[in-house]
N, CA, C and O of each residue as an XYZ file, in Angstrom:
348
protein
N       0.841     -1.165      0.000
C       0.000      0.000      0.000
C       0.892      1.235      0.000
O       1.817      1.324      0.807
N       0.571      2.404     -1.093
C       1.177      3.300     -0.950
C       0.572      4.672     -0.471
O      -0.182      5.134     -1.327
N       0.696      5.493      0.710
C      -0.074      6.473      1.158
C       0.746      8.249      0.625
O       1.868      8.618      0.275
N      -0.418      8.815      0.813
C       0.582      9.976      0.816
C       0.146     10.379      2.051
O      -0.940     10.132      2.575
N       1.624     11.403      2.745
C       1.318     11.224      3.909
C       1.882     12.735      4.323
O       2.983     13.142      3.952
N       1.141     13.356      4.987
C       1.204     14.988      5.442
C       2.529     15.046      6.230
O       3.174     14.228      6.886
N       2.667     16.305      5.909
C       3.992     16.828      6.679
C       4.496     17.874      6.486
O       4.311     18.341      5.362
N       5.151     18.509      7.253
C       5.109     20.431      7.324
C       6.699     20.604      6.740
O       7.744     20.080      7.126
N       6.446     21.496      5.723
C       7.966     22.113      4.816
C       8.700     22.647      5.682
O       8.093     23.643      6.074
N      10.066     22.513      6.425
C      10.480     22.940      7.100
C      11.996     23.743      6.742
O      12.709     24.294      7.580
N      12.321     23.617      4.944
C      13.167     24.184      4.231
C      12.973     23.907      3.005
O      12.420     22.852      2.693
N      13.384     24.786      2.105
C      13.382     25.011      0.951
C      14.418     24.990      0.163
O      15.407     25.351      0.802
N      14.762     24.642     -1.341
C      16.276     24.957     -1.554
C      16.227     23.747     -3.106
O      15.648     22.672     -3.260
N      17.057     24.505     -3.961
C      16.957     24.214     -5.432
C      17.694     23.152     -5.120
O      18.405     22.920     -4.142
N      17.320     22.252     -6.509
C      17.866     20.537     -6.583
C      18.212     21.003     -7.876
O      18.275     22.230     -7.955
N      18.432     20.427     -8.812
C      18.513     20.462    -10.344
C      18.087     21.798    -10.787
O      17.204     22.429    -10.206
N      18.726     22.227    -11.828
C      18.114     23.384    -11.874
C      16.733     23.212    -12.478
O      16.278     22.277    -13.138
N      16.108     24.506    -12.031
C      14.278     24.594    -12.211
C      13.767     23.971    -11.258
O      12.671     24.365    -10.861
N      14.421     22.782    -10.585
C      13.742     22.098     -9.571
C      13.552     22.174     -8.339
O      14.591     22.029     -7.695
N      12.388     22.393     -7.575
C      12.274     22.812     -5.745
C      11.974     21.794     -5.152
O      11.007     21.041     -5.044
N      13.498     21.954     -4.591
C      13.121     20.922     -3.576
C      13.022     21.486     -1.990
O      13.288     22.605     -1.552
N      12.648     20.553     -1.454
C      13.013     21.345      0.312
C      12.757     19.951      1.141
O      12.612     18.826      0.663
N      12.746     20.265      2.238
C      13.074     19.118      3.716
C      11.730     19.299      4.121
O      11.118     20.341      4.353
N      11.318     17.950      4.176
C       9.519     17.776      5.076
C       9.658     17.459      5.971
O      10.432     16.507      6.061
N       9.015     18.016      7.321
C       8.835     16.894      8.756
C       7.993     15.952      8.626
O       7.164     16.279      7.777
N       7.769     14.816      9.102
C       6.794     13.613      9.047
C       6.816     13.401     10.704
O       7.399     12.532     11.352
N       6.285     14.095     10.990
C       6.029     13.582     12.451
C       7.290     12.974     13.468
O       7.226     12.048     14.277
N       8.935     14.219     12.964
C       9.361     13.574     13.726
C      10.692     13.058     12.626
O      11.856     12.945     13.008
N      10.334     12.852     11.553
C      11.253     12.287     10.704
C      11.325     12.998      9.391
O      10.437     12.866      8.548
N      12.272     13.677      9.231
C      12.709     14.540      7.857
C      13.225     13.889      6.413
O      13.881     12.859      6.263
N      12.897     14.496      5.743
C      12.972     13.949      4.583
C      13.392     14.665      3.149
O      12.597     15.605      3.153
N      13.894     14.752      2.344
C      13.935     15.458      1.139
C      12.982     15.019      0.031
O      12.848     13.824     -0.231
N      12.213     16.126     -0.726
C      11.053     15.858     -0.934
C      10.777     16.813     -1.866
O      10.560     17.990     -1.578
N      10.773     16.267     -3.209
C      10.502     17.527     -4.838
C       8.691     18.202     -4.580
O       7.624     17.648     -4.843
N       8.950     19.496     -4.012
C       8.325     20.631     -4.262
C       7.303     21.395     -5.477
O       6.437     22.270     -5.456
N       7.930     20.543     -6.505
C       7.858     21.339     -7.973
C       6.046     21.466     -8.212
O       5.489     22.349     -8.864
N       5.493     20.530     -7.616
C       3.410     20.000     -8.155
C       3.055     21.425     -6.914
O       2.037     22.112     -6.989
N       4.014     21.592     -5.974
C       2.836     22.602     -4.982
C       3.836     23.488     -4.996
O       4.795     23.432     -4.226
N       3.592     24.741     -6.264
C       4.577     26.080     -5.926
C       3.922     27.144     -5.052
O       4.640     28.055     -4.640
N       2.058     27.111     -4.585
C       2.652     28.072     -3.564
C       2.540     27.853     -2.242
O       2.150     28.716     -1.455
N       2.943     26.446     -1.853
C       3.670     26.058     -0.859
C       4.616     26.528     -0.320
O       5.328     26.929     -1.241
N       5.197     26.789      0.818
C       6.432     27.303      1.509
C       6.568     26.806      2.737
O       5.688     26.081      3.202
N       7.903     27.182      3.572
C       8.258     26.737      4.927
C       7.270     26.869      5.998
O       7.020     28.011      6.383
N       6.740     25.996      6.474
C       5.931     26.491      7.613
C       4.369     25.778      6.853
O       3.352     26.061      7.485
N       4.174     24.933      5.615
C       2.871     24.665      5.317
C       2.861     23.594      5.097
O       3.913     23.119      4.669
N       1.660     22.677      5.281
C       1.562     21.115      5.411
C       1.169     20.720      3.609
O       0.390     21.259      2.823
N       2.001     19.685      3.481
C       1.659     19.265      2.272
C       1.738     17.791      2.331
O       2.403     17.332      3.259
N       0.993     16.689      1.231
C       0.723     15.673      0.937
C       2.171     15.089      0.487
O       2.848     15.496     -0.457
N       2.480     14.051      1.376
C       3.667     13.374     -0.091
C       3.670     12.562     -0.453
O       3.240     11.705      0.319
N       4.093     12.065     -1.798
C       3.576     10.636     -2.004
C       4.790     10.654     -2.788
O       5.123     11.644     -3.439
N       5.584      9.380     -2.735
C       6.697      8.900     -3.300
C       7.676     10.063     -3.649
O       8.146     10.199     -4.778
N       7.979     10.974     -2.499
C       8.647     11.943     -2.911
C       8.540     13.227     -3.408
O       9.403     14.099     -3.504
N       7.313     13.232     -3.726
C       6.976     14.308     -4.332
C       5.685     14.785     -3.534
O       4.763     13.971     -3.485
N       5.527     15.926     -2.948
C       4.251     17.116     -2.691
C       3.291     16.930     -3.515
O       3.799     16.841     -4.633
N       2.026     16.806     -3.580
C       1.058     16.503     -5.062
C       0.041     17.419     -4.140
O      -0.928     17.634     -4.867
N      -0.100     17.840     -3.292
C      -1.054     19.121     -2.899
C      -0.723     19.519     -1.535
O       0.057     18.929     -0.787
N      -1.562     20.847     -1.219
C      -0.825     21.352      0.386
C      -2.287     20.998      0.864
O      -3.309     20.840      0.196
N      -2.053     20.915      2.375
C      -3.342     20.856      3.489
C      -3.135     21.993      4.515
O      -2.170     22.723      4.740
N      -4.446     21.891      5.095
C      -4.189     23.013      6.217
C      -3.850     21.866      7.490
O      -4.218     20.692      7.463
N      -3.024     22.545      8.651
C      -2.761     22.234      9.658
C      -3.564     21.046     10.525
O      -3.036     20.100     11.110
N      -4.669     21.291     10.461
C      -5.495     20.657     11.509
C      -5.915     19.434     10.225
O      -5.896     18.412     10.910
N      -6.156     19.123      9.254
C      -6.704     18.263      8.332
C      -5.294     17.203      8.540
O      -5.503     16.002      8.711
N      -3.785     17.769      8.510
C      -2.576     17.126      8.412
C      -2.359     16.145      9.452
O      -1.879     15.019      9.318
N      -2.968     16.980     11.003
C      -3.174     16.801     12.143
C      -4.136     14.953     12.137
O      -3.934     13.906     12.752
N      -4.824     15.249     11.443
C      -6.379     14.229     11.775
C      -5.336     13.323     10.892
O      -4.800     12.348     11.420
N      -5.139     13.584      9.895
C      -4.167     12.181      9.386
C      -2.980     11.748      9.648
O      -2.707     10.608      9.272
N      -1.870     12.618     10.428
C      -1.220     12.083     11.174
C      -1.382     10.628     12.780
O      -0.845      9.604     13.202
N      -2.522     11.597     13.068
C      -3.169     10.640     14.007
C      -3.472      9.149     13.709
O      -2.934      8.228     14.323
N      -4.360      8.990     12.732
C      -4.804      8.058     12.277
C      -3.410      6.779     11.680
O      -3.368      5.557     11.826
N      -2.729      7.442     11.211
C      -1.100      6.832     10.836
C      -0.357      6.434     12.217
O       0.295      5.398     12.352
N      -0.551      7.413     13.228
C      -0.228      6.631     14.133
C      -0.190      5.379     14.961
O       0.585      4.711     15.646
N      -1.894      5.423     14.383
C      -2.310      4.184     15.111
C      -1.883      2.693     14.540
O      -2.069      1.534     14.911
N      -1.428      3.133     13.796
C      -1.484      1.789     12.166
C       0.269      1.099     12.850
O       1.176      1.925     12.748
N       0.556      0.108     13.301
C       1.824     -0.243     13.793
C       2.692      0.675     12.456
O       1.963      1.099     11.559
N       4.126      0.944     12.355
C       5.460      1.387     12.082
C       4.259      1.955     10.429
O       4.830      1.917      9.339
N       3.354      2.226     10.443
C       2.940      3.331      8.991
C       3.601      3.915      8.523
O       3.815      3.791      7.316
N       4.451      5.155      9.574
C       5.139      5.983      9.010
C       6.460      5.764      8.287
O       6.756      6.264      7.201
N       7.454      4.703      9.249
C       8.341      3.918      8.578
C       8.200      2.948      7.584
O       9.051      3.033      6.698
N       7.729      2.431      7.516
C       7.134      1.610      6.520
C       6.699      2.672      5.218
O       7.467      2.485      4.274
N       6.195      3.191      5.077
C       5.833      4.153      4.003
C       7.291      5.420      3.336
O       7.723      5.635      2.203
N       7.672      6.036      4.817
C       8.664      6.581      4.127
C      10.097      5.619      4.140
O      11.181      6.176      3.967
N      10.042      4.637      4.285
C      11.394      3.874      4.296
C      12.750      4.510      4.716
O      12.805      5.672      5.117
N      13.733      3.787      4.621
C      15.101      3.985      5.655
C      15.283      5.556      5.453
O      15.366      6.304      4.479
N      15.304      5.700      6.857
C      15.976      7.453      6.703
C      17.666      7.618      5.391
O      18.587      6.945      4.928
N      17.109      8.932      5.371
C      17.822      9.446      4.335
C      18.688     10.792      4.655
O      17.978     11.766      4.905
N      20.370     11.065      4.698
C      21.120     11.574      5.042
C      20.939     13.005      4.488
O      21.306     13.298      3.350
N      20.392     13.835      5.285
C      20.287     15.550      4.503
C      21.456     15.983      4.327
O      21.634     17.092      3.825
């Protein structure tokens, strides 16, 4: 099963050129994560990720209700975003 899974932009910063990338929190666990589908996204706003990529932003409290729910699910979050990754 593949989820997309909320998490707040906590930096910003070009990959390739043309390309935005920035660092997501996941509840705890950071990640690098292509920007480019939600440009007016920025630091400080919850967005969807799914295999790496942002595919829409949420508001706070909606990110909130699905974080929760992921919690409950044994290792969801690991399991979905797989082995941490060296920023």
């Amino acid at each position: 099963m593949c989820l997309g899974i909320p998490g707040r932009i906590v930096a910003e910063s070009d990959g390739d050129p043309g390309l935005r990338m920035g660092t997501v929190d996941f509840d705890g666990v950071r990640r690098p994560v292509c920007l480019a589908y939600t440009p007016d996204a920025g630091v400080g706003d919850y967005v969807i990720v799914h295999v790496g990529f942002a595919i829409s932003q949420v508001d706070e409290a909606e990110a909130a209700k699905t974080l929760a729910v992921l919690r409950a699910i044994p290792d969801a979050l690991a399991t979905e975003l797989g082995p941490e990754v060296v920023l």
